[in-house]
C-alpha positions in Angstrom: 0.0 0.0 0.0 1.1 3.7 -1.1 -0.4 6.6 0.6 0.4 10.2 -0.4 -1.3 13.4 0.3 -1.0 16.2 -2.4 -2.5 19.7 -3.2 -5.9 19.9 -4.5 -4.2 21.6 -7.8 -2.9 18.6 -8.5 -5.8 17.2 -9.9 -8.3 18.1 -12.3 -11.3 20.3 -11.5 -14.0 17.1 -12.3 -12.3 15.5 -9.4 -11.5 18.2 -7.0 -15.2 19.5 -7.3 -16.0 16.6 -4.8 -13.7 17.0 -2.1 -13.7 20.2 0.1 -10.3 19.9 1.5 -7.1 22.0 0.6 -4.8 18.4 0.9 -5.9 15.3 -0.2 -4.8 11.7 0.7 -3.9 9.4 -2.5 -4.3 6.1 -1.3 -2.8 2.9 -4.2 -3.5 -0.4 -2.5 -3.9 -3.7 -4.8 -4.5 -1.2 -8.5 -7.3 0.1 -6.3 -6.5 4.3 -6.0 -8.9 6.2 -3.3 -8.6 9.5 -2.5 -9.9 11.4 0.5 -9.8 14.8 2.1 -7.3 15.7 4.9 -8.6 18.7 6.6 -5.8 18.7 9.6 -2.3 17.5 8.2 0.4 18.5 10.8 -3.0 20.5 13.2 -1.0 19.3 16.4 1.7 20.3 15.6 0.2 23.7 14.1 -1.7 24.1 17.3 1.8 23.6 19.8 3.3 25.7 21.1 6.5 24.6 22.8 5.9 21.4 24.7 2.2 21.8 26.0 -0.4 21.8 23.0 -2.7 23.8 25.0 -0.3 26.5 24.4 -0.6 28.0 28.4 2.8 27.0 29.2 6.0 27.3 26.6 8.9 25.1 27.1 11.2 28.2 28.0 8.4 29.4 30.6 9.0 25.7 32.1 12.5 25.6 32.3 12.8 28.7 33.8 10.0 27.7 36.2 12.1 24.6 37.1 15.2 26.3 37.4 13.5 28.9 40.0 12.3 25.7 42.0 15.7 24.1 41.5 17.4 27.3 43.2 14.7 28.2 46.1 15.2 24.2 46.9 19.1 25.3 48.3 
């Protein structure tokens, strides 16, 4: 099985009228070829920021916090 996902330019405007999606997932398995929209490709990562995806807390705002515990701990 082969799995790609490509622009919707890619492919020609009969095709691309029935899928919504900006990427598209090409899918070859057996001669058989499906595609299918992707609406979130990399939306973790997108949606990160730093280490905690909720985005309150960066990764420098952490180690600094730990660093401050580290030092009121002597």
């Amino acid at each position: 099985m082969k799995s790609i996902i490509i622009d919707r330019e890619k492919l020609p405007e009969t095709i691309i009228s029935y899928i919504r999606s900006e990427k598209i997932r090409l899918v070859e398995e057996n001669g058989t070829i499906t595609l299918s929209p992707v609406f979130d490709t990399y939306g973790i990562l997108e949606k990160s920021f730093g280490m905690f995806s909720d985005g309150t807390l960066s990764s420098e705002r952490f180690i600094k916090e730990k660093a401050r515990e580290k030092e009121l701990e002597r």
